[in-house]
C-alpha positions, 0 to 999 in steps of 0.5 A: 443884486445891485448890478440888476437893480441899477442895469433895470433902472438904466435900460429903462431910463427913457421910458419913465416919466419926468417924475418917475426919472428923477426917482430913478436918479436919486436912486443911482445917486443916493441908494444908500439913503433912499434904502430907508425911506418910505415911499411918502419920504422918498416923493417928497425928497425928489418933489414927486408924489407918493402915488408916483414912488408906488407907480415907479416900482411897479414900472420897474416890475417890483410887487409894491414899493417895500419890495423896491427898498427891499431890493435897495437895502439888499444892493448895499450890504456891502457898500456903505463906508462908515461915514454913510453909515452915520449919515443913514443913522442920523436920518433913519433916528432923527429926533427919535428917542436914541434909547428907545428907538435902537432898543425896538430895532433890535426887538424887531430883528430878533422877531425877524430872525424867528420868522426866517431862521429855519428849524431844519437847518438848525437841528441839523446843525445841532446834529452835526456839532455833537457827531463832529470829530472837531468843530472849528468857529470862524469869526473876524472883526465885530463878529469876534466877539460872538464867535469867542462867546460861542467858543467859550461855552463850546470849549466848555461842552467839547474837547475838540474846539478850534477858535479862527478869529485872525485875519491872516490868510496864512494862520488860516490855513495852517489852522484848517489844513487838517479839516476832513469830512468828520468836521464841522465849521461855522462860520460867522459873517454880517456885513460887510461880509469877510472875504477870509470867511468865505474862503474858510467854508469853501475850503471846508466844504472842499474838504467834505465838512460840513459847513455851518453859515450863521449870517444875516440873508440868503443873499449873503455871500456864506450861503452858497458854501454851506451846507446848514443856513441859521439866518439871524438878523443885522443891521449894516446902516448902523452906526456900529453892527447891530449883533443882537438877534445873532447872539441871541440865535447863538445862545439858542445853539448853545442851549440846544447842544447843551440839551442834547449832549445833557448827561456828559454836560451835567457830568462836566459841569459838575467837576468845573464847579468843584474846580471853580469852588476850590480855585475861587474862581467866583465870588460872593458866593453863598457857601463863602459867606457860610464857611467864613462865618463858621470860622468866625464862630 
């Protein structure tokens, strides 16, 4: 995306106006900011009118100026150094309550997710993790922690989960190299977006596996390897990657799984808890506070 947008704005260089050109330059120069402007913004930054940002994207071929910054923020999925990323931050909040302003991004995300996420894929992924022989969870770097969240509770469910969450090239392989048509990976990546990731569900799919993507666009590097798409999404021009709608997306599968696999998980359950009672394994529970007070009687 970024190689179309950028090769679009050079070939059409000498046709834009004055005002038109220093858009399309601060563009080229500063994408990574002028991804979150607003049109009134952006005019303003370059000294330009906002009719003429709108104009600007409508010359390029876009339908309107939020189709324009979609196709930015879509060019720098993978680009922004963690620097930049304070940088977008600090403009995007400015003098905006910190609390409040995340708090609602985050909200906004998890209605995103609803609106995009499709509920054929994600049956069918359910489907698929009840009848897998194994299932395999890929999850590196800040995606770790939700892809050892799902383990936990998969591992809990099942009796056949692998957790992949090194980066090693070599553990990797060693791990999936028994991988048939009879299993199952989800792989777990946001921006910046794991090489190892990709790798992982192509050889999967080489496999014959069937191949989970749970990511943050159809534009994501996942999605042509996989079979079963679960768009959830992120946000990469934050200071830290904003993993709400993700987890969220993750409890649904948990949950659904759970659902329809609800006779053996209830059997399950029912001896973790006479182990977790035995083993005190919680505290403050009801039934401690009853038997020490039947001993203190």
């Amino acid at each position: 995306m970024i190689t179309h947008l950028l090769t679009r704005i050079d070939l059409m260089m000498d046709s834009f106006s004055k005002g038109q050109r220093r858009i399309a330059l601060y563009i080229v120069e500063h994408y990574d900011k002028a991804a979150y402007m607003t049109a009134y913004k952006l005019g303003e930054t370059v000294g330009v009118s906002e009719s003429t940002v709108v104009r600007f994207a409508t010359e390029l071929g876009y339908d309107g100026y939020p189709k324009l910054q979609k196709a930015m923020q879509e060019m720098i999925r993978n680009k922004l150094t963690s620097v930049q990323r304070i940088e977008v931050t600090s403009t995007r909040i400015g003098d905006k309550n910190v609390l409040d302003t995340v708090l609602n991004q985050d909200i906004e995300k998890i209605r995103r997710t609803i609106e995009e996420t499709s509920h054929e894929d994600f049956n069918n992924a359910v489907d698929e993790i009840c009848r897998a022989r194994r299932i395999y969870i890929f999850g590196v770097r800040s995606t770790a922690a939700i892809a050892n969240f799902l383990a936990y509770y998969f591992q809990l469910i099942f009796d056949n989960v692998v957790l992949i969450n090194t980066a090693s090239t070599t553990d990797i392989y060693e791990t999936v190299f028994r991988m048939t048509k009879d299993d199952v990976i989800i792989g777990i990546s946001f921006p910046r977006y794991s090489a190892m990731a990709v790798e992982a569900m192509t050889f999967a799919r080489e496999r014959g596996a069937h191949a989970i993507a749970i990511t943050d666009s159809m534009a994501s590097p996942l999605v042509q390897t996989a079979d079963s798409v679960l768009i959830a999404r992120s946000d990469m021009a934050s200071i830290v990657d904003s993993l709400v709608a993700p987890l969220s997306l993750i409890n649904a599968l948990i949950v659904a799984t759970v659902l329809k696999k609800k006779d053996d998980v209830s059997e399950t359950f029912t001896r973790l808890e006479q182990l977790w009672n035995k083993e005190g394994v919680y505290s403050g529970n009801d039934n401690d506070h009853l038997l020490k007070a039947n001993g203190n009687a």
